[in-house]
PyMOL Python script that loads the backbone (N, CA, C, O; Angstrom):
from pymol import cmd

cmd.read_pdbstr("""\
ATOM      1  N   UNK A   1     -43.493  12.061 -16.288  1.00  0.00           N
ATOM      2  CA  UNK A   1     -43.178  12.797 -15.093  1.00  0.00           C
ATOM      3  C   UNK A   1     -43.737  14.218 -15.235  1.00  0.00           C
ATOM      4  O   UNK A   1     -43.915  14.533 -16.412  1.00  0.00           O
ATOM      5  N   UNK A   2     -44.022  15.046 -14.437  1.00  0.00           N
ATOM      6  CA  UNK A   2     -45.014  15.837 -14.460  1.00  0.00           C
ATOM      7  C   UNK A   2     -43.754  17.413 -13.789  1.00  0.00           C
ATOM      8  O   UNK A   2     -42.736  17.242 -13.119  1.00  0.00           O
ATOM      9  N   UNK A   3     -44.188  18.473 -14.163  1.00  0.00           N
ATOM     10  CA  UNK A   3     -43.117  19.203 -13.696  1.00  0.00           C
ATOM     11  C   UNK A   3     -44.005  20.598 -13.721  1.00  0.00           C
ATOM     12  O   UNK A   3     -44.565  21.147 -14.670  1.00  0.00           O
ATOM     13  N   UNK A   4     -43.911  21.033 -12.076  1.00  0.00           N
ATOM     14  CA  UNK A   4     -44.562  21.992 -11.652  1.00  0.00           C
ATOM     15  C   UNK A   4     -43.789  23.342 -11.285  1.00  0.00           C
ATOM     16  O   UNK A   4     -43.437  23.317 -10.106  1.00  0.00           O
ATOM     17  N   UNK A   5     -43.475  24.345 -11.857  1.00  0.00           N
ATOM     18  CA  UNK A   5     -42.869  25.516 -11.636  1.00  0.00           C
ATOM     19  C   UNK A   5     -43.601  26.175 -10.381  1.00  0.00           C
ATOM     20  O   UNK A   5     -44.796  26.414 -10.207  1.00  0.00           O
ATOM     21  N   UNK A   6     -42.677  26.354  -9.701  1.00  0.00           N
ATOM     22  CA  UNK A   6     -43.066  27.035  -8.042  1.00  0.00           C
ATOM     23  C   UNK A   6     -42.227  28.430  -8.414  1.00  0.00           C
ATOM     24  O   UNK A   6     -41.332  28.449  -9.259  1.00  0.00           O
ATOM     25  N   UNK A   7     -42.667  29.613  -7.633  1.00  0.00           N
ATOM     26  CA  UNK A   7     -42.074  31.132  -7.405  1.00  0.00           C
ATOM     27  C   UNK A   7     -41.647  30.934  -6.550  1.00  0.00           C
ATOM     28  O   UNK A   7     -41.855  29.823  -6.061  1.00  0.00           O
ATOM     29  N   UNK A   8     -41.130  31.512  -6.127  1.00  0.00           N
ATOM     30  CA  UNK A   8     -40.516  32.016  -4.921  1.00  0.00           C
ATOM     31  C   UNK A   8     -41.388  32.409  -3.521  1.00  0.00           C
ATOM     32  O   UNK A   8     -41.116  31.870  -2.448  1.00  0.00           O
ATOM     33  N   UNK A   9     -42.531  33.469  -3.668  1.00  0.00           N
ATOM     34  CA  UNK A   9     -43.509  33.703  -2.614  1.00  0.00           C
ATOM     35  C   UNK A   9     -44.254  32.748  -2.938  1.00  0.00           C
ATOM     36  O   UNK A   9     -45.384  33.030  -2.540  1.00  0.00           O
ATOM     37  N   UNK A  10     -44.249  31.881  -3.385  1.00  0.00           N
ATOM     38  CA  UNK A  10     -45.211  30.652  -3.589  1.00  0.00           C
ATOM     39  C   UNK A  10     -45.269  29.598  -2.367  1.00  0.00           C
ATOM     40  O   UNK A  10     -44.236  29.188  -1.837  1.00  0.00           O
ATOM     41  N   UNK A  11     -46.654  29.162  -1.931  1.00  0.00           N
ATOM     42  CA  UNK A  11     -47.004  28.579  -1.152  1.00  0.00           C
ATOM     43  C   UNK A  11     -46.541  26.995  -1.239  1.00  0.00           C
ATOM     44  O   UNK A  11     -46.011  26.591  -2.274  1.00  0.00           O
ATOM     45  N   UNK A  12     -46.741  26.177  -0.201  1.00  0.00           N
ATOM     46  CA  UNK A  12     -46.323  24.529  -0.893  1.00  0.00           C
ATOM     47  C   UNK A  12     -47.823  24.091  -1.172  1.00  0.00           C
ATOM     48  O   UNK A  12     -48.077  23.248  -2.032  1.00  0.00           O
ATOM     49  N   UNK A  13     -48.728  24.653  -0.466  1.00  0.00           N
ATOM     50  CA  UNK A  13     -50.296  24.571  -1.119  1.00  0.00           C
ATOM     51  C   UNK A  13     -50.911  24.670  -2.376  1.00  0.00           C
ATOM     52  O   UNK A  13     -51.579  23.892  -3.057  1.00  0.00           O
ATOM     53  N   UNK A  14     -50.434  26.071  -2.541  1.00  0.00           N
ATOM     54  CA  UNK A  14     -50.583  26.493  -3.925  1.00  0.00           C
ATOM     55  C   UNK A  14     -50.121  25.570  -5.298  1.00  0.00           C
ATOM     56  O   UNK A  14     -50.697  25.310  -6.355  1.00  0.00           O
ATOM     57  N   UNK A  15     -48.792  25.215  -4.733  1.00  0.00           N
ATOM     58  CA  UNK A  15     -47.653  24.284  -5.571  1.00  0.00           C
ATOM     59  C   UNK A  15     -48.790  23.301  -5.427  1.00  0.00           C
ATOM     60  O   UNK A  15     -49.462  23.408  -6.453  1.00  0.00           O
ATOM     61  N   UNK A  16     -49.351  22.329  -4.569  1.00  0.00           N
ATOM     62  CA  UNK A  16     -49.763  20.959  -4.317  1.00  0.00           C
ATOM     63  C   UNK A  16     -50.790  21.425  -5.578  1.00  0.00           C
ATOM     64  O   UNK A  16     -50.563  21.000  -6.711  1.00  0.00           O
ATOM     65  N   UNK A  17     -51.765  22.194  -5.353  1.00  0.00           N
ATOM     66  CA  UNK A  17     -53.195  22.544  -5.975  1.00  0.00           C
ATOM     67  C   UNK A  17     -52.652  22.427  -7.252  1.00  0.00           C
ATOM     68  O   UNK A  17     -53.303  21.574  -7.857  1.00  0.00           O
ATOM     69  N   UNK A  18     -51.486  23.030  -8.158  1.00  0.00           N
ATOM     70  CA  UNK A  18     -51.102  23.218  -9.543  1.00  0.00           C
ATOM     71  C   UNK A  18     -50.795  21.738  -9.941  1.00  0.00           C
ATOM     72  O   UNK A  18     -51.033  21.275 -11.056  1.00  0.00           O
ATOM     73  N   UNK A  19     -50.275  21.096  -8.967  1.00  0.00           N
ATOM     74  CA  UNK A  19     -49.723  19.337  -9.125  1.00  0.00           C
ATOM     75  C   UNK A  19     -51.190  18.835  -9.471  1.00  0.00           C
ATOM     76  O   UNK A  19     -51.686  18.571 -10.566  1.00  0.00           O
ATOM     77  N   UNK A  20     -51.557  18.803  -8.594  1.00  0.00           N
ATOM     78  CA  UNK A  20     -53.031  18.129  -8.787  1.00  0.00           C
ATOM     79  C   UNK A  20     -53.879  18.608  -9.908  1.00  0.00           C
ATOM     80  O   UNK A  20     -54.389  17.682 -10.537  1.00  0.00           O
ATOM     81  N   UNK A  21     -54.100  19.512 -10.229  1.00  0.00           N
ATOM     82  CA  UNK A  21     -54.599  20.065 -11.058  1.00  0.00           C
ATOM     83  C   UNK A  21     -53.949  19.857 -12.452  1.00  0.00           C
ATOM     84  O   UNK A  21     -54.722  19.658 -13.389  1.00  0.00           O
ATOM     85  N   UNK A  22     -52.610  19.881 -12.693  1.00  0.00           N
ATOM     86  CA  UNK A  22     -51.862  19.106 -13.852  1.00  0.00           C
ATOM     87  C   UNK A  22     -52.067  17.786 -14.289  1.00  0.00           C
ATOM     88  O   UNK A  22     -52.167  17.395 -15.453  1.00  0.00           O
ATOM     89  N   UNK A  23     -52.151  16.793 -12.700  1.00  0.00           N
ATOM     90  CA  UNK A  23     -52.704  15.464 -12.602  1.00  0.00           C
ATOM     91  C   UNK A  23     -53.873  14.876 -13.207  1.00  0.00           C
ATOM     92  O   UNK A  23     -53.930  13.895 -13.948  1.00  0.00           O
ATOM     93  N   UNK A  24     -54.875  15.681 -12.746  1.00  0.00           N
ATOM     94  CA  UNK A  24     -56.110  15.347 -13.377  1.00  0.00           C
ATOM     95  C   UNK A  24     -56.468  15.689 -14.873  1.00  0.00           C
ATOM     96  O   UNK A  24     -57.401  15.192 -15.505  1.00  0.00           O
ATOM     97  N   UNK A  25     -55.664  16.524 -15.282  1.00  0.00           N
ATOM     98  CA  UNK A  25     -55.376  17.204 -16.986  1.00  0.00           C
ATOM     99  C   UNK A  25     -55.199  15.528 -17.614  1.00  0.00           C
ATOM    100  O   UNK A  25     -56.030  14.859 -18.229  1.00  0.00           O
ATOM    101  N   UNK A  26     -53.752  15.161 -17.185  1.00  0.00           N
ATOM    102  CA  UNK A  26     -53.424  14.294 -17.699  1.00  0.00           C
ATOM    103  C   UNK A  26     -54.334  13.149 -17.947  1.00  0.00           C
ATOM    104  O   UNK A  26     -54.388  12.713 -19.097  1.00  0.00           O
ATOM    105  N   UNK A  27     -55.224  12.479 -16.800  1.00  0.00           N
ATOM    106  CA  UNK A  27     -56.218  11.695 -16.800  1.00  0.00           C
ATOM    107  C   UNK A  27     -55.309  10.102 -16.980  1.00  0.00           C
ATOM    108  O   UNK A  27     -55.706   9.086 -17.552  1.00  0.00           O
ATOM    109  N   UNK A  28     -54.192  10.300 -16.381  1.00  0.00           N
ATOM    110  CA  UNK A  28     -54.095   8.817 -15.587  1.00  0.00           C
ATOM    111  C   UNK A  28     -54.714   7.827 -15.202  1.00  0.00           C
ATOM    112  O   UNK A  28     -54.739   6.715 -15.731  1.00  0.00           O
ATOM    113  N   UNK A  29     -55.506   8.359 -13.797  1.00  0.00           N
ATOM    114  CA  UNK A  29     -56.326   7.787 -13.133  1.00  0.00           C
ATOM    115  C   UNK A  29     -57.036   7.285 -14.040  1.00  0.00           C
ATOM    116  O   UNK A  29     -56.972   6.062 -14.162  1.00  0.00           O
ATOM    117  N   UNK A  30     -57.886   8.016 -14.911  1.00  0.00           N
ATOM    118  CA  UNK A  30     -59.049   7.368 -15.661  1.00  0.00           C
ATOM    119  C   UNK A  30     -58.679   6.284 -16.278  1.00  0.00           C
ATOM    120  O   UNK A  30     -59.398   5.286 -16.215  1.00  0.00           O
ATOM    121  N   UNK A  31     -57.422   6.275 -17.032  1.00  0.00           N
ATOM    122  CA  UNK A  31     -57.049   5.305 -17.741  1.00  0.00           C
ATOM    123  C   UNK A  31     -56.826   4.505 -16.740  1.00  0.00           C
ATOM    124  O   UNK A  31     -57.694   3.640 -16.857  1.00  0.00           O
ATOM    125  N   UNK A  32     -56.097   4.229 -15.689  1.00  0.00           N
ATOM    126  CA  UNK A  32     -55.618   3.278 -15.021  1.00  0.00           C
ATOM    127  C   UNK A  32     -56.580   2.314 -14.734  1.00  0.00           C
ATOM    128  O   UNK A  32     -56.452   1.099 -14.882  1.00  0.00           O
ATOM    129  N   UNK A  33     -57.943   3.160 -14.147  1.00  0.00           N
ATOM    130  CA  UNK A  33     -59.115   2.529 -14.204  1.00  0.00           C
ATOM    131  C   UNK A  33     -59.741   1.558 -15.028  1.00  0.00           C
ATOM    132  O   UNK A  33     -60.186   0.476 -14.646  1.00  0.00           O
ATOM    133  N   UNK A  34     -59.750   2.070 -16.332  1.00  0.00           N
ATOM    134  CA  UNK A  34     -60.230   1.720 -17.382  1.00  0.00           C
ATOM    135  C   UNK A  34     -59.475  -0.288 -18.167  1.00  0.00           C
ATOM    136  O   UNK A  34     -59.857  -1.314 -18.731  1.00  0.00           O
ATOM    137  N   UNK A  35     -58.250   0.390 -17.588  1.00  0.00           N
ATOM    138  CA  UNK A  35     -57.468  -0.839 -18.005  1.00  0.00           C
ATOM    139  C   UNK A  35     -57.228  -1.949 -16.758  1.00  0.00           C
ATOM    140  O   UNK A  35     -56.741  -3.050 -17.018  1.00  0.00           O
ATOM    141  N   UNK A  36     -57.658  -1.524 -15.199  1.00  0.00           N
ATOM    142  CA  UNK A  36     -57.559  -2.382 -14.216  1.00  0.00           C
ATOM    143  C   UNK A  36     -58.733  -3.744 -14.930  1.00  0.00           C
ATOM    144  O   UNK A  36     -58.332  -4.832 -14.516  1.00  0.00           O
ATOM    145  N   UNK A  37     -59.525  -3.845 -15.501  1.00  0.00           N
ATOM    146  CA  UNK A  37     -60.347  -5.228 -15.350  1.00  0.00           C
ATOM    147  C   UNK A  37     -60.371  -4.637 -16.838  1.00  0.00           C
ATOM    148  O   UNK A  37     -60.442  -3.506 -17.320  1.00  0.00           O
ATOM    149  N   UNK A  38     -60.271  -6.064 -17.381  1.00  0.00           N
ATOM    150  CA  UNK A  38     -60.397  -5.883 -19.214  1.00  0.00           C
ATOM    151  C   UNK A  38     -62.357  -6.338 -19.251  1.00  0.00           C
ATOM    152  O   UNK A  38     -62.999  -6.855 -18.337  1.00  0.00           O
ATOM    153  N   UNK A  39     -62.872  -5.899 -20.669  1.00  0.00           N
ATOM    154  CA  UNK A  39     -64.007  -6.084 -20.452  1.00  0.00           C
ATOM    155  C   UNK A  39     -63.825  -6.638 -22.192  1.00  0.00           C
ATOM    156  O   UNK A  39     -62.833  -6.282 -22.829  1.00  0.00           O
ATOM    157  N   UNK A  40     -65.015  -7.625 -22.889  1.00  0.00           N
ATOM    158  CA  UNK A  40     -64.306  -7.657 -24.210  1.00  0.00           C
ATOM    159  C   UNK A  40     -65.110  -6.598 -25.132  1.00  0.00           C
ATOM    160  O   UNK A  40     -66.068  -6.006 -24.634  1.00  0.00           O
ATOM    161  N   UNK A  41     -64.714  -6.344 -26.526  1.00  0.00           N
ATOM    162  CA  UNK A  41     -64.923  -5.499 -27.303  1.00  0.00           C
ATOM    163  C   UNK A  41     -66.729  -5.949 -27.557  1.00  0.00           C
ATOM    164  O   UNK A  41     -67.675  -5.161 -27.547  1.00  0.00           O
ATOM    165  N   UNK A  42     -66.762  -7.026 -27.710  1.00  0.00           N
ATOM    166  CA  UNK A  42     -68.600  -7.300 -28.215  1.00  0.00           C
ATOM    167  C   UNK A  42     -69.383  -6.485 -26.466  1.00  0.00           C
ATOM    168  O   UNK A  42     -70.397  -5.813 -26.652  1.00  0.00           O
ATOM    169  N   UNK A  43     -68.997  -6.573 -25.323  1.00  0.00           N
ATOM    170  CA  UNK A  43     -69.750  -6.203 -24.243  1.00  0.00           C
ATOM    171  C   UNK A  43     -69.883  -4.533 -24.392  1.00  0.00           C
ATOM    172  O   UNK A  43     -70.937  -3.899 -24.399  1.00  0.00           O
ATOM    173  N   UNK A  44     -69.124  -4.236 -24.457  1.00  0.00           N
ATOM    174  CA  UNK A  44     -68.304  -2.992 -24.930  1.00  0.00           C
ATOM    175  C   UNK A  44     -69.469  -2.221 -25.864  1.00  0.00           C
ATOM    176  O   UNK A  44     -70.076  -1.239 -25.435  1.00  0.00           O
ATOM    177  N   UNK A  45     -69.690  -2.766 -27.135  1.00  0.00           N
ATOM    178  CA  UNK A  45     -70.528  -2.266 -27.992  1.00  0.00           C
ATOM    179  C   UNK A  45     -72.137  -2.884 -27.335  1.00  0.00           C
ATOM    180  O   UNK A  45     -73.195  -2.280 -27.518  1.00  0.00           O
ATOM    181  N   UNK A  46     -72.055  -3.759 -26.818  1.00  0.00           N
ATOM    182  CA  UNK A  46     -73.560  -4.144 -26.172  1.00  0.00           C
ATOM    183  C   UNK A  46     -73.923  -3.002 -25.723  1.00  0.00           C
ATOM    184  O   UNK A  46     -74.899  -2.384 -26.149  1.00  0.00           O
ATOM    185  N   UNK A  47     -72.964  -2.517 -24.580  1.00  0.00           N
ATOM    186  CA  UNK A  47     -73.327  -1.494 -23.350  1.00  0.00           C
ATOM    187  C   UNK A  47     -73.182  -0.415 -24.146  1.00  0.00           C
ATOM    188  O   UNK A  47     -73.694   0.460 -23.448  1.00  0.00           O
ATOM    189  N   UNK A  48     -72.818   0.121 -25.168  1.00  0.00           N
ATOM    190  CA  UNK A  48     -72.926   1.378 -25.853  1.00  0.00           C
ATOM    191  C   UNK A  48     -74.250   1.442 -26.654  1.00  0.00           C
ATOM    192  O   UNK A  48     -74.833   2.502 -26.879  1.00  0.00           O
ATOM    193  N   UNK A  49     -74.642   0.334 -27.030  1.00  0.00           N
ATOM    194  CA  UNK A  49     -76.320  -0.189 -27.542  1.00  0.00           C
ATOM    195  C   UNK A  49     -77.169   0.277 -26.741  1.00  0.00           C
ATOM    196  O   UNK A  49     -77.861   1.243 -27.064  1.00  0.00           O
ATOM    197  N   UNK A  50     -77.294  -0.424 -25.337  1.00  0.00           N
ATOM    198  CA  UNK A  50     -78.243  -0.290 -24.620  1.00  0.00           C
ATOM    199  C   UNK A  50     -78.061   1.005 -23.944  1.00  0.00           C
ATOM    200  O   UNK A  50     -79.071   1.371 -23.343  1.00  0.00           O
ATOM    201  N   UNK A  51     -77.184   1.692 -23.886  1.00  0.00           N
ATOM    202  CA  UNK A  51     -76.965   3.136 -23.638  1.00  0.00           C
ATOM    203  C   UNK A  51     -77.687   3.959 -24.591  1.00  0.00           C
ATOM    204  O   UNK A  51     -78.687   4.556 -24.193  1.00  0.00           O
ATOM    205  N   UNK A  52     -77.277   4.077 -25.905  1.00  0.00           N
ATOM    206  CA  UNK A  52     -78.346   4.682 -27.291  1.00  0.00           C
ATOM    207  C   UNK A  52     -79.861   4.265 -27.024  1.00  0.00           C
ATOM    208  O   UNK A  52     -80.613   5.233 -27.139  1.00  0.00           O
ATOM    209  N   UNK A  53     -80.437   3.189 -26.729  1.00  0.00           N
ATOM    210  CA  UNK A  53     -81.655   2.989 -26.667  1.00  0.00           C
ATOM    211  C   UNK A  53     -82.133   3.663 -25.672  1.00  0.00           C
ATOM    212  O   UNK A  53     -83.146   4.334 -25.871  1.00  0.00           O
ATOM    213  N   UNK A  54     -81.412   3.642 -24.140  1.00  0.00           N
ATOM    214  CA  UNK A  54     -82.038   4.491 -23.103  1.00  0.00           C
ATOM    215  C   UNK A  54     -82.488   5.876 -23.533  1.00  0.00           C
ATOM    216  O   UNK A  54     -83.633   6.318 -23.632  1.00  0.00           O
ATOM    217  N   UNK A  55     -81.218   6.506 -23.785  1.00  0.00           N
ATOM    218  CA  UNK A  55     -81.147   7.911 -23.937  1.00  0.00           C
ATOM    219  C   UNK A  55     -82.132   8.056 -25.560  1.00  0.00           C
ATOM    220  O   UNK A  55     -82.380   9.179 -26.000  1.00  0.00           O
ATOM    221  N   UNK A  56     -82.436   7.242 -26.035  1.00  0.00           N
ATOM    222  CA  UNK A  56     -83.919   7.551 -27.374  1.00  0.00           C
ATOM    223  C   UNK A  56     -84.636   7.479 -26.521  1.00  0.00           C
ATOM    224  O   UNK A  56     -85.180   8.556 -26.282  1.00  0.00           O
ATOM    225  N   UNK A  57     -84.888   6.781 -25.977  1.00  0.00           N
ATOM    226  CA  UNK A  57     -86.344   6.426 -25.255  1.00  0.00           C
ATOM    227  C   UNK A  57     -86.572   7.660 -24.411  1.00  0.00           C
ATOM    228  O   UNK A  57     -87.658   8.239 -24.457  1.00  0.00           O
ATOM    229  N   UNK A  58     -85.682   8.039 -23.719  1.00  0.00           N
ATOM    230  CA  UNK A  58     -85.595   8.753 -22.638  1.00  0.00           C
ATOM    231  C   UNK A  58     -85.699  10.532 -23.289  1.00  0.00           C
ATOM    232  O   UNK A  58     -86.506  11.380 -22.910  1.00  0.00           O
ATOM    233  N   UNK A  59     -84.956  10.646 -24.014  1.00  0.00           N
ATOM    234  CA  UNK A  59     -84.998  12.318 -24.263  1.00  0.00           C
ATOM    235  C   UNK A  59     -85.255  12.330 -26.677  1.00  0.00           C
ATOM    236  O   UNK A  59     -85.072  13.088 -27.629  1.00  0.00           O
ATOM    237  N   UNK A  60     -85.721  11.013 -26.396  1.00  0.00           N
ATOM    238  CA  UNK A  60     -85.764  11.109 -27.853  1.00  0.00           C
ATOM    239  C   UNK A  60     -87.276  11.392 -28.717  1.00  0.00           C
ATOM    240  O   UNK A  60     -88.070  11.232 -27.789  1.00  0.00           O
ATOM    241  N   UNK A  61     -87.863  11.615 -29.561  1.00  0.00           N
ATOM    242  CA  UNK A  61     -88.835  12.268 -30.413  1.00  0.00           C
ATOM    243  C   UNK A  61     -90.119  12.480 -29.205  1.00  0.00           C
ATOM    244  O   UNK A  61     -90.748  11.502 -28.802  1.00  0.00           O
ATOM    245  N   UNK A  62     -90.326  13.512 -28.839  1.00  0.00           N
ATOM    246  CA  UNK A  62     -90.735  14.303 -27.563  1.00  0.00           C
ATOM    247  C   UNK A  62     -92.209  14.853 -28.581  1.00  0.00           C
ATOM    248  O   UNK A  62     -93.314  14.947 -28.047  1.00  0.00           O
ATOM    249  N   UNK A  63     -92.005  15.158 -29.992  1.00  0.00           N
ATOM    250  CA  UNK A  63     -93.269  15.698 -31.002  1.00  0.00           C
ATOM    251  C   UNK A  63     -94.348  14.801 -31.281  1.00  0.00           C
ATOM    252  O   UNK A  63     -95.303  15.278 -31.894  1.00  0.00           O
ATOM    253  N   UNK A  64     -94.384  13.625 -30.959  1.00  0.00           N
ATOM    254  CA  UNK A  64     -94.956  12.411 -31.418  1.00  0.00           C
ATOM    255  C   UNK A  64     -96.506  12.535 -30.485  1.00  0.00           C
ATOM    256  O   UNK A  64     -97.356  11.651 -30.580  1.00  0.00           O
TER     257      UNK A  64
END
""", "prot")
cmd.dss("prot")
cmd.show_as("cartoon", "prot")
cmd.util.cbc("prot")
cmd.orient("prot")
């Protein structure tokens, strides 16, 4: 549960913006995401493979 201290001359805007902004700290969402569709651990390291190869190919030995 998340707990947002409001002032007194404090806006309910201001308050919303600090909520949200606490929200996205936390990174919920991301996780929630992450765990909505399971993917398995071998795909997982595939796609982290073919990710390393792009990014060599792509921004890797430039002196050659």
């Amino acid at each position: 549960m998340l707990y947002v201290s409001v002032s007194d001359g404090e806006t309910i805007d201001r308050a919303l913006k600090k909520y949200k902004r606490k929200y996205e700290k936390t990174g919920v969402l991301k996780q929630l995401r992450r765990r909505k569709q399971f993917t398995k651990p071998s795909i997982e390291r595939r796609a982290d493979v073919l990710r390393a190869v792009y990014k060599e190919e792509k921004y890797g030995n430039h002196l050659q």
